[in-house]
C-alpha positions in Angstrom: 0.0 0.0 0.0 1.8 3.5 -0.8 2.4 5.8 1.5 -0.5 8.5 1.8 1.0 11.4 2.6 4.4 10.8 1.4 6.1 11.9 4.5 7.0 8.6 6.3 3.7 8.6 8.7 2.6 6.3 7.3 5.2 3.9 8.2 5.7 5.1 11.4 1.8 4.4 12.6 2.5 1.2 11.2 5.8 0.6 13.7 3.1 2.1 16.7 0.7 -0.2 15.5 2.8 -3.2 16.1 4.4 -1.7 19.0 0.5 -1.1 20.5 -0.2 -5.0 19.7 3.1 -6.2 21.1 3.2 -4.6 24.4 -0.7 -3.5 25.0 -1.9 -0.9 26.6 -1.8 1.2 29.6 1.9 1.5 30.5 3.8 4.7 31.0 5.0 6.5 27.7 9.0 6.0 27.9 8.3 2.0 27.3 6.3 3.0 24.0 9.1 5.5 22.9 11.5 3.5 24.0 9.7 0.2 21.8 9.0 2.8 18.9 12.9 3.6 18.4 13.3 -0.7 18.0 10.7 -0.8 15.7 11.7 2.3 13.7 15.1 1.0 13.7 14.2 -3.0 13.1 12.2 -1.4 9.6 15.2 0.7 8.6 13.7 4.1 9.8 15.9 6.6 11.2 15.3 8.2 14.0 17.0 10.2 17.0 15.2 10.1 21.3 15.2 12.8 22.8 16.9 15.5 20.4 17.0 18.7 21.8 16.0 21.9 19.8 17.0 25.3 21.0 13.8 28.0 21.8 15.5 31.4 21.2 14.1 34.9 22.4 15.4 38.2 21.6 17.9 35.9 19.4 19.2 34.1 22.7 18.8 30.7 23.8 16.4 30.3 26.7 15.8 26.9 27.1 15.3 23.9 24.6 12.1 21.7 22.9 12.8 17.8 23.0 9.9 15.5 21.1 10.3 12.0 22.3 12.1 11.2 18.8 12.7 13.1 15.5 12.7 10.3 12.3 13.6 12.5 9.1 11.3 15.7 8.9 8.6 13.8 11.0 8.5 14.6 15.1 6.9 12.1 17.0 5.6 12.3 20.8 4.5 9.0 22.1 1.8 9.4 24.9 0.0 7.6 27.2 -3.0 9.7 28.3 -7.1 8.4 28.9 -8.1 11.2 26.6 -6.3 13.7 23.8 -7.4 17.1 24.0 -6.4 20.3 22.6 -3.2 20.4 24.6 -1.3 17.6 22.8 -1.7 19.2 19.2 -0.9 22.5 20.6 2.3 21.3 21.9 3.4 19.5 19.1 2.3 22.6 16.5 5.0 24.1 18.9 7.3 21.4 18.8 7.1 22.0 14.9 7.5 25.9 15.0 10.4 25.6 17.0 12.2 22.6 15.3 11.4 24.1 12.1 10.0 20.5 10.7 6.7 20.3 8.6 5.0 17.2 10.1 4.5 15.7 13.7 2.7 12.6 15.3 1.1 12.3 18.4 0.8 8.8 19.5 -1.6 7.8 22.4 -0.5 4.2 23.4 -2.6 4.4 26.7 -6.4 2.7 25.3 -7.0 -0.6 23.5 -7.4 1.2 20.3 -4.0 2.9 18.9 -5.0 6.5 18.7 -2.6 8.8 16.5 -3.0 12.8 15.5 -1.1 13.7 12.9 -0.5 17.4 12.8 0.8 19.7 9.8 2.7 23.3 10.0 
């Protein structure tokens, strides 16, 4: 099946996806992040954890933005929350701004149904 968006989401739902059926639900989020990085890496994706992306003000550094893991031009935040609001969206359309990348995924591992946002600068 080609990709549908044709920036590697796709694929990367896919690696949740198996990650969410391997593991279950429920658990805190660093075991999903920490599962989605093998999975990423066992398909060929890369990817970096925890990559750390300066917030400037005034043109000085004040402090840094770090998604769970950055594959290619795609940010991904693996969560494990009852329900996804407003707040996780916001956050990542920061993540984006700041990071300067087009695409992010927010990944809710926490329910028995895989629940994924994907959200576009």
């Amino acid at each position: 099946m080609p990709e549908k968006f044709g920036d590697g989401t796709y694929e990367i739902i896919g690696c949740a996806m198996d990650v969410h059926r391997s593991i279950g639900p429920g658990l805190r989020e660093k075991p999903y992040e920490n599962a989605l990085m093998i999975a990423l890496r066992k398909r060929g994706i890369p990817a970096d954890q925890q990559r750390a992306y300066p917030i400037r003000y005034d043109g000085q550094v004040v402090g840094d933005c770090i998604p769970d893991i950055t594959s290619g031009e795609v940010l991904i935040d693996a969560k494990s929350v009852d329900v996804m609001g407003a707040s996780e969206p916001a956050q990542m359309l920061n993540y984006l701004r700041i990071s300067g990348k087009p695409v992010g995924l927010v990944i809710n591992f926490r329910n028995p149904k895989l629940e994924w946002v994907r959200v576009v600068r």
